[in-house]
C-alpha positions, 0 to 999 in steps of 0.5 A, a space after each residue: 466344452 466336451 473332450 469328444 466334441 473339442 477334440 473331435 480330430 482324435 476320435 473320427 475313426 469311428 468306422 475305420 473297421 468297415 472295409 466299404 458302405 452303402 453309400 460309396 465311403 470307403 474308410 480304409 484302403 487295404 491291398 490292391 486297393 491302395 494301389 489303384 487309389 493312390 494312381 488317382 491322387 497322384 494324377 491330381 497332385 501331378 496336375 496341381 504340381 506342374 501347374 502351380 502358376 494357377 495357384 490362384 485358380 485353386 484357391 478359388 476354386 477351394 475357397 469356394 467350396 469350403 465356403 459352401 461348407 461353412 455357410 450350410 454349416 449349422 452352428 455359427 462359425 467362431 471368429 477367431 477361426 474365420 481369421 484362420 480361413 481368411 488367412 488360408 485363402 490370403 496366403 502364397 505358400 511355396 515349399 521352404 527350399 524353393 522359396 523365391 531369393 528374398 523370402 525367409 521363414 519368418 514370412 511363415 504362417 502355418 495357417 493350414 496346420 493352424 486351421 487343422 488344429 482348431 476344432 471348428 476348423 477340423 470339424 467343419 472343413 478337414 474331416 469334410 476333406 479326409 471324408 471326401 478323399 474315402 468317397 469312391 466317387 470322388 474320382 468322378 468329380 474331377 474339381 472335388 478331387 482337385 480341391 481336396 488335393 490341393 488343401 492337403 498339398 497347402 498343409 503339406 508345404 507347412 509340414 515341410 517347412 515347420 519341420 524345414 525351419 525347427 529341426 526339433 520335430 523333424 525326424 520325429 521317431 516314438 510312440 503315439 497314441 489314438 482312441 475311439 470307439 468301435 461296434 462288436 462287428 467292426 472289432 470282429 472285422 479289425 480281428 480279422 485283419 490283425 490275424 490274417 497274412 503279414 502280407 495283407 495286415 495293412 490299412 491306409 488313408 491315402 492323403 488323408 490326416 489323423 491326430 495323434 498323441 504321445 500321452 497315451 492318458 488322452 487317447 484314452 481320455 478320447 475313447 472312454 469319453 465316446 464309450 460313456 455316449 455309445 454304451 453298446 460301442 467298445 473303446 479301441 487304442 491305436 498304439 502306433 509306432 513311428 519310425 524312419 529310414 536310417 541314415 545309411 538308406 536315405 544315403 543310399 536313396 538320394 545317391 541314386 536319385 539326387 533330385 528326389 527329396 525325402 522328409 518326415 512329413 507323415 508325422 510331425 510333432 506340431 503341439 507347439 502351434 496347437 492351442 491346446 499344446 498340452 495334448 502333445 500332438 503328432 499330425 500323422 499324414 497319409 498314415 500307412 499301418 503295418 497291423 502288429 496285433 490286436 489285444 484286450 486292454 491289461 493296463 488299468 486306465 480309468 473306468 471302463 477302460 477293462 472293455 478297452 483293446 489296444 491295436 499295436 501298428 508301425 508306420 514310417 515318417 518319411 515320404 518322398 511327397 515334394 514338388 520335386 517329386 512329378 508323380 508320373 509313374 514313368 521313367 525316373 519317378 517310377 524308379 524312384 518309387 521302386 527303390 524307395 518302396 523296397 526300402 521302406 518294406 526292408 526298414 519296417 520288416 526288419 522292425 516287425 521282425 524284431 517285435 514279434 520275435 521279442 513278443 512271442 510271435 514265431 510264426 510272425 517272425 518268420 513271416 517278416 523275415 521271408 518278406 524281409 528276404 525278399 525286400 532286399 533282393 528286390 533291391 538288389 536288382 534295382 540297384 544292378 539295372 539303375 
């Protein structure tokens, strides 16, 4: 099987750079834009979450439509990966540390993360999902929102419990790599973004999922293999680093605010549930990019690759997104989010400081050093008035 057709998951961002489209997809949201839409996520995750006994409600209601999906699909759905979807609509998830007395991990089945993994499963039903959350009607459909929200919460238990069970992968911090391909427009618009204000040099998918590697040779691999099928399109690598917060501010966190649980979920090492574990796949999940730079390849990778540019970002792992968390926007959870925002900005300022200091980039430094100024006083007033 082709590498772009098997590993379609690496490639999808085939129109990241676009800020919008004709016909109401959005790949990206940047600036207040992230804002307004992560207050309609939340919403339905807040519905989801403080109704769980319909649990069974959900399932059918998202049974149904992938369901749909499936069946208007063209191309025959493989067995094996029927298995994986019958296993999906079988199961009981409930998050590791709420696990009813009795219940140990080995009742564990990752089958969201399995599915995810499977090309037929990606193609058919989570690029569907990760497609669906960039719609700006989605809001308007209040089920679509509810099941797409409620498929991403599944993968999101086995998340946590995968890292919750092997401590190996959680807390992952590193390097990973991304390929696809891009028109002269969208590496213009990509352009634009990189060069303008630190303050604004942000993309997001809210909720949405992106596969990663740590071997940058197979997102490149991805990339090329796209180039030799779109000749007029250029290849891009994302270069994205992952960090966390320290120790010392996950401390500081949970001392503020006990009940308030904060993992690394957004980017979990999962290529040992992968069929195909030589990728060494990082699932990166509601990715947030702190844009760093974008530059012509200089690194010789294969043919075609000279047309190649690599787009360096940094993202954090961790996130308080756990059923402890009622995504009220009020009171505690407003304060919570508060002080978590700040630490989170003062954790990848101070990174983005040191890497624009270290790469000959004064004026960023600057830049980052203002907002880093800025991020600590911030909290500052939070801890005097909590």
């Amino acid at each position: 099987m082709a590498v772009a057709q098997r590993l379609g998951r690496f490639v999808e961002w085939s129109n990241l750079c676009d800020s919008g489209s004709a016909d109401g997809g959005r790949t990206f949201f940047a600036g207040t834009d992230v804002t307004i839409r992560m207050a309609q996520l939340r919403r339905a995750i807040h519905e989801i979450r403080t109704n769980w006994d319909r649990y069974p409600v959900y399932m059918a209601e998202l049974r149904q439509r992938m369901e749909r999906d499936i069946a208007r699909a063209a191309e025959p759905f493989p067995d094996r990966d029927r298995e994986l979807v019958h296993a999906l609509f079988c199961s009981a998830k409930e998050w590791a540390d709420r696990r009813p007395p009795g219940i140990g991990p080995e009742a564990e089945e990752y089958s969201a993360i399995r599915l995810y993994t499977s090309e037929p499963g990606y193609r058919r039903i989570f690029s569907t999902i990760n497609q669906a959350f960039r719609q700006d009607g989605l809001v308007e459909d209040s089920q679509a929102l509810r099941s797409a929200a409620f498929l991403v919460e599944l993968l999101s238990i086995d998340l946590f419990n995968y890292r919750h069970e092997r401590p190996h992968v959680d807390n992952f911090e590193g390097v990973v790599h991304r390929g696809m391909c891009v028109t002269e427009q969208q590496l213009a618009e990509l352009a634009r973004i990189a060069a303008g204000p630190v303050g604004r040099r942000y993309l997001s998918i809210p909720l949405g999922m992106a596969s990663a590697s740590v071997d940058r040779h197979h997102a490149t691999a991805f990339a090329l293999e796209q180039s030799r099928r779109h000749p007029d399109r250029i290849p891009l690598i994302w270069k994205v680093y992952v960090r966390g917060l320290t120790a010392d501010q996950r401390e500081l966190y949970r001392r503020h605010h006990p009940r308030s649980t904060v993992t690394s979920l957004c980017a979990v090492p999962i290529d040992e549930l992968s069929e195909y574990a030589y990728e060494q796949e990082v699932l990166l999940r509601g990715p947030f990019f702190q844009l760093l730079r974008l530059t012509a390849n200089t690194e010789d990778v294969g043919p075609g690759a000279d047309r190649a540019h690599i787009v360096e970002a940094i993202m954090l792992n961790s996130n308080r997104d756990h059923v402890s968390t009622v995504a009220s926007d009020q009171g505690e959870d407003r304060s919570a989010r508060e002080m978590f925002r700040a630490l989170v900005t003062i954790r990848r300022a101070t990174w983005c400081q040191s890497y624009a200091q270290e790469n000959g980039m004064p004026g960023d430094a600057i830049a980052y050093r203002a907002l880093l100024s800025e991020s600590k006083a911030a909290l500052e007033t939070h801890l005097r008035h909590a």
